[in-house]
Residue frames as a rotation matrix with the C-alpha (Angstrom) as fourth column:
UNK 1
0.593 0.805 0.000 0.00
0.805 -0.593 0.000 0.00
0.000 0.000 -1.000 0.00
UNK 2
-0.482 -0.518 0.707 1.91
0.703 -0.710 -0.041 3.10
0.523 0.477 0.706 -1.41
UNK 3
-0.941 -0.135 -0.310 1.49
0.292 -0.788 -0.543 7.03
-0.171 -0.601 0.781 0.42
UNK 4
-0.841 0.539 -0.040 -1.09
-0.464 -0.682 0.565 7.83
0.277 0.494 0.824 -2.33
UNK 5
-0.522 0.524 -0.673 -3.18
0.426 0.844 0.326 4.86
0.739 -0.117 -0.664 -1.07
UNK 6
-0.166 0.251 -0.954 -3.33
0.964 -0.163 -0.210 5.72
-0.209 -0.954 -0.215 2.66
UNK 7
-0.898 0.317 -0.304 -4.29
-0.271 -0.945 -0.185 9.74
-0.346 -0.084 0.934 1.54
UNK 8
-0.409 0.911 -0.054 -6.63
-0.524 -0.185 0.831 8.78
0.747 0.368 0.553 -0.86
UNK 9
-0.061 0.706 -0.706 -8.50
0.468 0.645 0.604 6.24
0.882 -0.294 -0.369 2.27
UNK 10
-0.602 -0.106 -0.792 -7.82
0.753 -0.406 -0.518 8.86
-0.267 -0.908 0.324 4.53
UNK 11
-0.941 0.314 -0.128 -9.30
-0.339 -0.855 0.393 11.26
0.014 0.413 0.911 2.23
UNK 12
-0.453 0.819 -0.351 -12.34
0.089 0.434 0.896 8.85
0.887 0.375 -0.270 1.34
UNK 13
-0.064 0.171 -0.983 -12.96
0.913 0.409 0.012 7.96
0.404 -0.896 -0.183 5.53
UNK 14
-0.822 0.134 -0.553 -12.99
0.141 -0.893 -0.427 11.94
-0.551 -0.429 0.716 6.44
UNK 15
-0.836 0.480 -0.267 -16.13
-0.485 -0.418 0.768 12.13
0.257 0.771 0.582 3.88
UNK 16
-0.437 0.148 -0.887 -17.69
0.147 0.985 0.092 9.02
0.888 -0.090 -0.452 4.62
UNK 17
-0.475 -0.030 -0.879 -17.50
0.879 -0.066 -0.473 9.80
-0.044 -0.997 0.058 8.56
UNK 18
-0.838 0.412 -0.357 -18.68
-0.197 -0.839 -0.506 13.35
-0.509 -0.354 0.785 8.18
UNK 19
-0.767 0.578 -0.281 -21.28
-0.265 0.113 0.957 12.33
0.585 0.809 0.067 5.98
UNK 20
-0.189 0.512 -0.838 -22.72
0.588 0.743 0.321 9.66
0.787 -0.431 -0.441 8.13
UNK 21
-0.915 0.059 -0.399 -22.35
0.228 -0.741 -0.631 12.57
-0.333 -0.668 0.665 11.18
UNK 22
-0.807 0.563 -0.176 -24.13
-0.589 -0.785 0.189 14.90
-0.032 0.256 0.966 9.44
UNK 23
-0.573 0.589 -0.570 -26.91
-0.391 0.415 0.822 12.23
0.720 0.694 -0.008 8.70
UNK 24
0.685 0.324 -0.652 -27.37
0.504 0.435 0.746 10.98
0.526 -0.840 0.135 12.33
UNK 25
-0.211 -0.289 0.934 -26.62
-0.428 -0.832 -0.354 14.31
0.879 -0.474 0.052 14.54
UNK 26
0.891 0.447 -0.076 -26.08
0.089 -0.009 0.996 13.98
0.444 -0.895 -0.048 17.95
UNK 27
0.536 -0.708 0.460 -22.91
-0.820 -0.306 0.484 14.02
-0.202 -0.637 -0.744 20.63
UNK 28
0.996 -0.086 -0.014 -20.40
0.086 0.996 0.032 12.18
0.011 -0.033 0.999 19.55
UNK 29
0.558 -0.739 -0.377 -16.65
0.332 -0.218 0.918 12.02
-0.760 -0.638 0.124 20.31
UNK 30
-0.326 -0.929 0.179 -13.44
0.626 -0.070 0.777 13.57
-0.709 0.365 0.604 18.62
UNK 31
0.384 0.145 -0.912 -12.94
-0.384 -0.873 -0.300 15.92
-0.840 0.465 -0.280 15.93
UNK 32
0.591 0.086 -0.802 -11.45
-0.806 0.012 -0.592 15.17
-0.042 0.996 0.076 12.41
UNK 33
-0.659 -0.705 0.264 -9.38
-0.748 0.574 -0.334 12.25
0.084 -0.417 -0.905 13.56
UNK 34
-0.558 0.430 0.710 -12.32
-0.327 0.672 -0.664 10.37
-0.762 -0.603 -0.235 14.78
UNK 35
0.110 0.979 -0.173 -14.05
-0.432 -0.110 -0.895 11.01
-0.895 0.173 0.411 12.32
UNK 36
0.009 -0.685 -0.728 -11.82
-0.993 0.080 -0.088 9.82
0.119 0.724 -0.680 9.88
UNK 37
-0.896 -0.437 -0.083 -11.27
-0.425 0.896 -0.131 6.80
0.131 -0.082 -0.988 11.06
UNK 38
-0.304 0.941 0.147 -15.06
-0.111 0.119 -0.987 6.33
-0.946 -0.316 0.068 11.67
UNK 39
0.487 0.537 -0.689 -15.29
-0.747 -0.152 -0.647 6.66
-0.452 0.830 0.328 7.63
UNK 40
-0.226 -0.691 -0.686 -12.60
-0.751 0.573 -0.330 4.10
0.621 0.441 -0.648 7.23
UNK 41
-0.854 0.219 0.472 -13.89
-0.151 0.765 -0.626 1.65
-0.498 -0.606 -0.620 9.69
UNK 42
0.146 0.905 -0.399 -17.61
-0.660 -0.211 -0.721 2.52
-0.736 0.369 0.567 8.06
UNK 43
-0.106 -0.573 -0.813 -15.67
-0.988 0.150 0.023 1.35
0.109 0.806 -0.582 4.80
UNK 44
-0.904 -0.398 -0.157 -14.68
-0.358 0.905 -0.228 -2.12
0.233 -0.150 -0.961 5.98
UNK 45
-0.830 0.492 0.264 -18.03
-0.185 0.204 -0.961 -2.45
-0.527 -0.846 -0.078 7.62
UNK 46
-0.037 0.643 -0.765 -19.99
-0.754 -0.520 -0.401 -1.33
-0.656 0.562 0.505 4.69
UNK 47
0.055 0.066 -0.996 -18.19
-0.970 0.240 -0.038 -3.39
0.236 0.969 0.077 2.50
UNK 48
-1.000 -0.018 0.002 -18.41
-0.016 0.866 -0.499 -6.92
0.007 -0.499 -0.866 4.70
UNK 49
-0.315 0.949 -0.014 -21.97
-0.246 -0.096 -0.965 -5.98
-0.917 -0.300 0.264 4.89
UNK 50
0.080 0.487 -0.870 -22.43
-0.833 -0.447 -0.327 -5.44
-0.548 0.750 0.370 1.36
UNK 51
-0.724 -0.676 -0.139 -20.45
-0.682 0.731 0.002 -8.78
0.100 0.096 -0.990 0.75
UNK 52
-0.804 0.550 0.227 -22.76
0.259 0.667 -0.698 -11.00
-0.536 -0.502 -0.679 3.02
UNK 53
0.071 0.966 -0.248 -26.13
-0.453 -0.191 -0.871 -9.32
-0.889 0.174 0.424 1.62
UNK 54
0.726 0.615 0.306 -25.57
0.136 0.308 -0.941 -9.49
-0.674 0.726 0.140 -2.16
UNK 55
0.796 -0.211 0.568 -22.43
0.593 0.464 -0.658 -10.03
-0.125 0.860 0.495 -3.33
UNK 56
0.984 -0.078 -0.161 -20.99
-0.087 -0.995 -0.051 -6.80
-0.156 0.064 -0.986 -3.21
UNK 57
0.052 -0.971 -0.233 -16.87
0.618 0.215 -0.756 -6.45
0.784 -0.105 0.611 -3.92
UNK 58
0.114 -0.159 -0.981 -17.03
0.732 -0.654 0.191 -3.85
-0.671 -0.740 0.042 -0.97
UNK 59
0.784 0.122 -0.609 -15.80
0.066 -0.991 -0.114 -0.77
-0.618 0.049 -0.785 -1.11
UNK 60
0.332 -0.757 0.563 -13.25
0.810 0.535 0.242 -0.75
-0.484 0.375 0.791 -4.44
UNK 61
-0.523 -0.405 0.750 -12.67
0.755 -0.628 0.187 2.69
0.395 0.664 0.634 -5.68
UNK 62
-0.808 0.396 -0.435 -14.66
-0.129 -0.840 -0.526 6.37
-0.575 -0.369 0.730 -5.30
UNK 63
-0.733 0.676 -0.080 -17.96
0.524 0.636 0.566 4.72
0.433 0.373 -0.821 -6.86
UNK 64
-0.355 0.723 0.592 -21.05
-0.878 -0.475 0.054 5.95
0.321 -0.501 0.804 -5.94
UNK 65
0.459 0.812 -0.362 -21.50
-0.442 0.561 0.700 2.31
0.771 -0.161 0.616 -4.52
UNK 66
-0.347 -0.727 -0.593 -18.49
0.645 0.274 -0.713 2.35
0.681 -0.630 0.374 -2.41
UNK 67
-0.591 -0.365 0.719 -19.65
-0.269 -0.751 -0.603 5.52
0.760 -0.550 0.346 -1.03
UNK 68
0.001 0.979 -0.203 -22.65
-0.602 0.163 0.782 4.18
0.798 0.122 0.590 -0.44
UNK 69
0.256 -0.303 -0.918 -21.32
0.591 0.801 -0.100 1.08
0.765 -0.517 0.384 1.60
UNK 70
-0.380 -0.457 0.805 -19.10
0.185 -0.890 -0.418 3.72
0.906 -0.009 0.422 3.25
UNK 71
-0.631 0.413 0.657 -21.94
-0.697 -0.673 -0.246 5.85
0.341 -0.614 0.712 4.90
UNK 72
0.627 0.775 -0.078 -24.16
-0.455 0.446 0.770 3.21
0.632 -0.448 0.633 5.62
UNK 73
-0.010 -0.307 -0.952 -21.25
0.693 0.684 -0.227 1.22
0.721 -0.662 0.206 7.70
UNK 74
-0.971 -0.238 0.000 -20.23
0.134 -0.546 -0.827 4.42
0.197 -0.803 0.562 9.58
UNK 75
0.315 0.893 0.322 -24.40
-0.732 0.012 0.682 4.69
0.604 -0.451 0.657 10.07
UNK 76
0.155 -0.116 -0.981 -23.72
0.220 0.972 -0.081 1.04
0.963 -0.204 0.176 11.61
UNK 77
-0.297 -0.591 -0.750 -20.89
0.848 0.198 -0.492 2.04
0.439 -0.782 0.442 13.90
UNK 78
-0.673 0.131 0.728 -22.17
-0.414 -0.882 -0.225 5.51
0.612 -0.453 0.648 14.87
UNK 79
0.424 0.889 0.175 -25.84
-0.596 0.128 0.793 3.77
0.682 -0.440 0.584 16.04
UNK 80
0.465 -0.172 -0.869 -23.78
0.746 0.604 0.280 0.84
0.477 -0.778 0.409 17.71
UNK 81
-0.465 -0.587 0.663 -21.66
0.267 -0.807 -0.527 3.53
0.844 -0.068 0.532 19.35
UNK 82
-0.116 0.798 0.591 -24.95
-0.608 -0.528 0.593 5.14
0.785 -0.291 0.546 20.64
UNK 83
0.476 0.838 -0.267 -26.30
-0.461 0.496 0.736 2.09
0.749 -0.227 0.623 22.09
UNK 84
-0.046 -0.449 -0.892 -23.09
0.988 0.113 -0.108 0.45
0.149 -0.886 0.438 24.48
UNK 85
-0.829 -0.532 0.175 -22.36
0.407 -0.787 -0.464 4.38
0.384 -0.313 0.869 25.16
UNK 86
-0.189 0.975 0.116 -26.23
-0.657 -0.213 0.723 5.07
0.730 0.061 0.681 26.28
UNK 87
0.426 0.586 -0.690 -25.90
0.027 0.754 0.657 2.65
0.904 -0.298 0.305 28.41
UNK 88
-0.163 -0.972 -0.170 -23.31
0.816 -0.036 -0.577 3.73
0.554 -0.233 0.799 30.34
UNK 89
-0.634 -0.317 0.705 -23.94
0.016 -0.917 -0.398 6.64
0.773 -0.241 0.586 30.70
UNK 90
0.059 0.859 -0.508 -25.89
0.946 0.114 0.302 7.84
0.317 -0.498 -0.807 34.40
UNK 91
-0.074 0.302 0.950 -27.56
0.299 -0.902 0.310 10.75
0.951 0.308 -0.023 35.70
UNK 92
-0.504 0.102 -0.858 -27.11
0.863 0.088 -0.497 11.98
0.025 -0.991 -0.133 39.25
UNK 93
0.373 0.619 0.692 -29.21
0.421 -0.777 0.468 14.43
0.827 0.117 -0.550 40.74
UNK 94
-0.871 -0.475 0.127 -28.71
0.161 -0.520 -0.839 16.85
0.464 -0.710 0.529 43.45
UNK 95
0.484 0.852 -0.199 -30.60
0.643 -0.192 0.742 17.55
0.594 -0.487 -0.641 46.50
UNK 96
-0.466 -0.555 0.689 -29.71
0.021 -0.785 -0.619 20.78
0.885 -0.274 0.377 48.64
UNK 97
0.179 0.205 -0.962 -29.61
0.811 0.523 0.263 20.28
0.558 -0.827 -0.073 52.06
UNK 98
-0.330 -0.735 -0.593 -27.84
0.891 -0.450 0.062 23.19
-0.312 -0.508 0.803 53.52
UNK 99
0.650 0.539 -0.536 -29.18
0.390 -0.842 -0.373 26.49
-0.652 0.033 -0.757 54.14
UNK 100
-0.054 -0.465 -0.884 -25.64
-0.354 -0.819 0.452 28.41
-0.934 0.337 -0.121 52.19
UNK 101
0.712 0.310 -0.630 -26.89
-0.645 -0.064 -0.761 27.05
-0.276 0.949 0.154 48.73
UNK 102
-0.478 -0.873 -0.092 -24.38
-0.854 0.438 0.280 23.97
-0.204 0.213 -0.955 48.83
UNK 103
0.617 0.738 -0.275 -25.77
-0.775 0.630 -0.049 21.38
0.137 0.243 0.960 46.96
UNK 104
-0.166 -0.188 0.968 -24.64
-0.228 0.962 0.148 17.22
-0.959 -0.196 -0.203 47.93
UNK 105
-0.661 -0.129 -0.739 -24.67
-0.712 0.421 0.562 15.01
0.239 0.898 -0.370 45.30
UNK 106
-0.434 0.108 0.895 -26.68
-0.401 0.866 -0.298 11.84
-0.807 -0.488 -0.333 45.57
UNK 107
-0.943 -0.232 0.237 -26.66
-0.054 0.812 0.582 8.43
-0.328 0.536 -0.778 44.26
């Protein structure tokens, strides 16, 4: 795999990844890094997917059926993302006991 390779799949996986963002908004980590690599994982995902369904060669060039694959894997990983990271996540409230406006945490 040659320099021009790894730009152009770096180039392809920063599209891809912001695409798939932009398509399914919400909080999600890192800046152009992540997101990159979110379009290049998407890629691999897209095109294993596309395999298994119907054949697909994956993701083989700047097609409009690679991109395709692409944005629908990063859809994939963004939603699985969501769902372990959604779980995780909890909400504490506060309860204010104390007359000088100091609030306690609790569990």
């Amino acid at each position: 795999m040659g320099l021009g390779s790894i730009i152009g799949w770096a180039i392809f996986g920063l599209i891809a990844g912001a695409i798939a963002k932009l398509i399914m908004p919400g909080k999600d980590p890192g800046g152009i890094f992540v997101t990159m690599l979110l379009g290049i994982a998407g890629a691999e995902v897209g095109g294993l997917i596309g395999r298994a369904l119907w054949g697909s060669q994956g993701v083989t060039g700047w097609g409009l059926g690679s991109w395709f694959l692409a944005i629908a894997g990063s859809l994939v990983l963004l939603f699985l993302y969501r769902l372990i990271i959604g779980r995780r996540t909890t909400t504490a409230t506060t309860t204010s006991t104390r007359p000088g406006g100091r609030d306690r945490w609790a569990a």
